[in-house]
Steps between C-alpha positions, in 0.01 A plus 500: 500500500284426231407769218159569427490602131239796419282380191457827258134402386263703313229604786217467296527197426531383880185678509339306209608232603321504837173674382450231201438268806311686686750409792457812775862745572492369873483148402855540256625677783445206762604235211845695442516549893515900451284755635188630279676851493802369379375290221317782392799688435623221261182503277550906494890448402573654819732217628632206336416137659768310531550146220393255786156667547426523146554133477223487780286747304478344171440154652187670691476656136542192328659697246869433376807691641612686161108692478557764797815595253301614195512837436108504476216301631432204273221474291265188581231397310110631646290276751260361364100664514374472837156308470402464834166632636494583866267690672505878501833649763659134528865517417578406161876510519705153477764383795869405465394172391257555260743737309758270528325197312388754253842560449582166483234388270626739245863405529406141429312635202808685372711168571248318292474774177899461536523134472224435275675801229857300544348140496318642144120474647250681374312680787142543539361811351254663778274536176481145462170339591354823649134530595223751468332639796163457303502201339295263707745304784322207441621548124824564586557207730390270252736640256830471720477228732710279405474215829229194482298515734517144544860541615431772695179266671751262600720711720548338856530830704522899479904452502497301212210727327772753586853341345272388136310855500870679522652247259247591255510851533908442430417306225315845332807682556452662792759493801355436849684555781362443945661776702386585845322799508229658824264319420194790568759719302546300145338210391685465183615748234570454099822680330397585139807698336583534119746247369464283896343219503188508732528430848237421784603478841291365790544498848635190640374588821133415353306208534520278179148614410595843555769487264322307212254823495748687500711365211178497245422884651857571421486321173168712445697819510834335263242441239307874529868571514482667790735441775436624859530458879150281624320355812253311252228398763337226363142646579371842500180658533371778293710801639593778270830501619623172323701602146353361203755334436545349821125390489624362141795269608312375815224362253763399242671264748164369614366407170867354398535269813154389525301483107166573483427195326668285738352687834161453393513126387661399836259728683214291321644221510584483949204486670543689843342602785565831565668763297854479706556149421490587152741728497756283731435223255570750196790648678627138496445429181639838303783505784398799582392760806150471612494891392580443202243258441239721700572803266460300185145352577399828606637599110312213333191612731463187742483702764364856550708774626345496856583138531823547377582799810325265730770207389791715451495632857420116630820354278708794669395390847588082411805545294870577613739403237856424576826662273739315394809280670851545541551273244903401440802718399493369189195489397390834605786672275303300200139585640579864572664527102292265355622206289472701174795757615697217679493264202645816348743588679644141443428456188718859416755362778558187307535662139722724631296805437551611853775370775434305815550745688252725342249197558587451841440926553138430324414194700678649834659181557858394572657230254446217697137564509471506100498083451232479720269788327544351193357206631213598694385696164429175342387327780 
């Protein structure tokens, strides 16, 4: 007969553990095939569960084996500052999922401070480029954007607006990563930490549009340095409600994707027959979301704001955008990390600054999957 080993873990921490995940008592129960009462007994050092169902537990956990050992809960580093606006008694709280791609968000961050201190890279100060609420955005913009708008002009589709718009955000130093998230949860968030280099995540359950917003909202708050949990809707109307700074980053990302300049020579420029085919033809042009372009000539004043209800509530009715696709193993290991921590991770690999195995742990691939990363990063 087999011997079921009793685990002497510190109860608390079972309890952390569970609790940081907002996963309910009766669902560990179920998971570890135990009843509620008797579960409860571990997490009040009652009873000790036995090694097997600990392995269960911290997989559910997703936290390693050795944690429910420490003498005291572990110290984690905050969330970040909830953003979101909802309206007044909806349920703010984040799922299982949400908290998990926080958490994962900030573990690649602490993988990339790691390797860029060993590797000898200097990291981007959060005080770098910052921006002042009050200076003008249109000001601002000018100042920091960095992309032609020529290049950006010639952009075949929203997926490609998408790949150049995160490439160029990498390029400033900021790490990107696409985790699945509920989508009418977390649009995106931004991870601003002393001596980390920035990070924006956005949901890859979004549509392409969706998540180009979202990465220039995001990239709003890096540069206020201000990091924070968002659902950045791409309009809103004049409610109280909205933070300032919300309100802020919503207009930054506007006025960054689609110029002033630019809107209102192409605006002159197309001659149209009603006000919707402008903004389809605009949305085409900018690669962007007919919202987006709605909300910015409503900024430069082409429209009024009684038009611009009317239109919003007609776009809502017309438009259903689609998330992404499955994609490939491979390339969905690069797109969730982003090519700027995967080049890393190779690049330390390779110098011998970190071991293969250690790569493979950060990629979550086995060896025989490494060739072909490497070469789909390039491709």
């Amino acid at each position: 007969m087999a011997v079921s080993y009793k685990a002497p873990i510190n109860p608390e921490v079972l309890r952390w553990a569970r609790e940081s995940l907002a996963i309910d008592l009766r669902r560990a129960a179920k998971t570890a095939t135990v009843l509620p009462e008797r579960y409860e007994k571990w997490e009040f050092g009652e009873e000790l569960p036995t090694i097997s169902k600990l392995r269960i537990l911290a997989n559910l956990y997703k936290r390693p084996l050795p944690v429910f050992f420490m003498p005291q809960v572990p110290m984690e580093p905050p969330a970040p500052k909830d953003f979101r606006t909802f309206q007044s008694g909806q349920d703010r709280s984040l799922t299982t999922e949400s908290k998990l791609a926080i958490r994962k968000a900030m573990w690649y961050q602490s993988v990339a401070r790691d390797l860029m201190n060993e590797m000898g890279y200097s990291i981007k100060s959060s005080k770098e480029d910052t921006i002042d609420i009050n200076e003008p955005i249109e000001e601002t913009v000018k100042r920091l954007r960095r992309m032609e708008i020529e290049t950006q002009l010639t952009w075949k589709d929203n997926w490609e607006a998408l790949k150049s718009w995160r490439q160029y955000l990498e390029n400033e130093g900021i790490f990107v990563f696409q985790i699945a998230m509920p989508k009418d949860e977390i649009r995106g968030f931004s991870l601003i930490r002393e001596n980390y280099p920035p990070v924006i995540v956005i949901n890859s359950k979004d549509s392409p549009n969706g998540r180009i917003f979202t990465l220039f909202h995001e990239y709003g708050h890096c540069l206020l340095n201000k990091g924070g949990i968002c659902i950045p809707e791409e309009i809103e109307f004049r409610d109280k409600k909205v933070n300032e700074t919300e309100r802020y980053c919503n207009e930054f990302a506007g006025t960054f994707l689609v110029p002033t300049e630019y809107l209102n020579k192409l605006s002159v420029e197309f001659h149209y027959s009603d006000i919707f085919e402008l903004i389809d033809h605009l949305s085409k042009k900018f690669t962007v979301s007919k919202f987006v372009i709605l909300r910015r000539l409503y900024s430069i004043q082409k429209i009024d704001y009684s038009s611009y209800q009317n239109i919003y509530h007609k776009l809502i009715e017309q438009i259903k955008e689609s998330g992404g696709s499955g994609g490939n193993f491979y390339r969905n290991k690069i797109i969730e990390r982003g090519k700027k921590l995967v080049s890393l991770v190779i690049e330390a690999e390779s110098g011998k600054a970190i071991t293969t195995s250690r790569a493979l742990e950060i990629l979550d691939i086995k060896l025989k999957h490494y060739d072909r990363i490497i070469g789909m990063l390039y491709e």
